[in-house]
Every structure is written in C-alpha cells, then in structure tokens.
C-alpha positions in Angstrom: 0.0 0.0 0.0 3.3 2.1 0.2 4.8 1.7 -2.9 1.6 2.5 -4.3 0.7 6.0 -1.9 4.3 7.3 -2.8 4.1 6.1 -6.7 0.7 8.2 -6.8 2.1 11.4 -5.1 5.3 10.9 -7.7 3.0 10.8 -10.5 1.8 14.5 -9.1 4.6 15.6 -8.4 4.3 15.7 -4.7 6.6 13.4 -3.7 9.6 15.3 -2.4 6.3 17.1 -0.1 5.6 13.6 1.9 7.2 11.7 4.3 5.9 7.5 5.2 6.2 5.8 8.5 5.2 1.9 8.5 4.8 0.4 11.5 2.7 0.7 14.9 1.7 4.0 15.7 2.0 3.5 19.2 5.6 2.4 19.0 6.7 5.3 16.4 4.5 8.6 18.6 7.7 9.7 20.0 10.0 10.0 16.7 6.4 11.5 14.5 6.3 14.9 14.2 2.9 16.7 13.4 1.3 15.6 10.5 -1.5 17.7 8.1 -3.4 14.6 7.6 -3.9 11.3 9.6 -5.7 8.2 8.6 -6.3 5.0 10.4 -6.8 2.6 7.5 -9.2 -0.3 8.9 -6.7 -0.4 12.1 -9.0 1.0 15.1 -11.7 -1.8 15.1 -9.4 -4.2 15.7 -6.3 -2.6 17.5 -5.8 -3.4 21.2 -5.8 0.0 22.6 -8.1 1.8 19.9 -8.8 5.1 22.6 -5.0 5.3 23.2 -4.2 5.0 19.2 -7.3 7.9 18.3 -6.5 10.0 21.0 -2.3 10.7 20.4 -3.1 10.4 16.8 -5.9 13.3 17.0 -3.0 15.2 19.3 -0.3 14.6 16.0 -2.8 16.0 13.6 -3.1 19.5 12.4 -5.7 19.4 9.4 -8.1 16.3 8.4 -8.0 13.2 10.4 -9.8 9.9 9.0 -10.8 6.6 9.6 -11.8 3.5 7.7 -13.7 0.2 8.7 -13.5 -3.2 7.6 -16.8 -3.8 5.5 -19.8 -5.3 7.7 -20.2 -8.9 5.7 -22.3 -11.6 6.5 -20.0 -14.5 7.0 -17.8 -12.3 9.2 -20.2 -13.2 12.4 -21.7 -17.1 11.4 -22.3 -18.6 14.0 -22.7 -15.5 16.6 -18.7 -15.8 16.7 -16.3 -13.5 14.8 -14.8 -14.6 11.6 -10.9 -15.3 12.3 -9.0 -14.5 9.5 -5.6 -17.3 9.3 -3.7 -15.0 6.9 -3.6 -12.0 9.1 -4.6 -13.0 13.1 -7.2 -10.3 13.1 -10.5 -10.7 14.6 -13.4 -9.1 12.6 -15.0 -6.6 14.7 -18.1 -6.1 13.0 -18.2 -2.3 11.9 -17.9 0.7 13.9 -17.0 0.8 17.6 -19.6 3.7 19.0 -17.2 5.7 21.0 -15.6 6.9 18.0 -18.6 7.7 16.1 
C-alpha cells in the first residue's frame, strides 16, 4: 500500500512534499512529528488500545483526520462468533465501535 501512496504522489509531483512511516503508531508517537493529515486505515476496530491509538493520533494531527472500517459482511459473524481471518490474526470486529462515532 506504500509503494503505491508514494508512486501516486510521484506521478503528481508531490513526492519530495511527503514523508511515510510503516509500522505501529503506538511504537513510532515519540519520533512522529505533526502531521497535516492522519488516517487509520481499517486499524481502530481491531487494535488493542483503539482510545489510546485515536486520542495521540488526533494530538499529532493538524488538518483532516480519518478513519476506515472493515466492511460489515455476513460470513464475518456465522455462528454469533467473529470470523478469524488465518492470513492476518485479526478478529473481525463487525463495523464501527460507538465511542468513535
């Protein structure tokens, strides 16, 4: 998803403008300076502190903030448990968590 944010701002000509982190917020906050935009890409439904992760995110953030959810699907909840995904150890969380609504 990297290679293709920075090969998208090269394309515009923006690339010498942006800076990319990968990792876990969490563990980079003290070496992140201010940033003009944030977003939490399908990361807060599922992350172990999400309160902890939006709140120092909000405080890093100077312009527009956003968040994305994992898609609300069917087979994610069969059987009134959530769907386990193998590949990546995540637990489906079902949509939205209210306090950050």
């Amino acid at each position: 998803m990297l290679s293709e944010a920075r090969d998208w701002a090269n394309e515009r000509g923006l690339g010498d403008c942006l800076s990319y982190l990968e990792g876990d917020f969490m563990t980079l906050v003290e070496r992140i300076d201010t940033a003009d935009i944030c977003l939490l890409d399908k990361i807060v439904c599922c992350y172990q502190d999400a309160q902890g992760l939006v709140q120092k995110s909000l405080v890093s953030t100077k312009r527009a903030y956003g968040l994305t959810y994992r898609r609300v699907r069917w087979f994610m909840c069969l059987g009134g448990r959530p769907f386990v995904s193998r590949r990546s150890h995540t637990k489906a969380a079902g949509g939205p968590n209210a306090k950050f609504e």
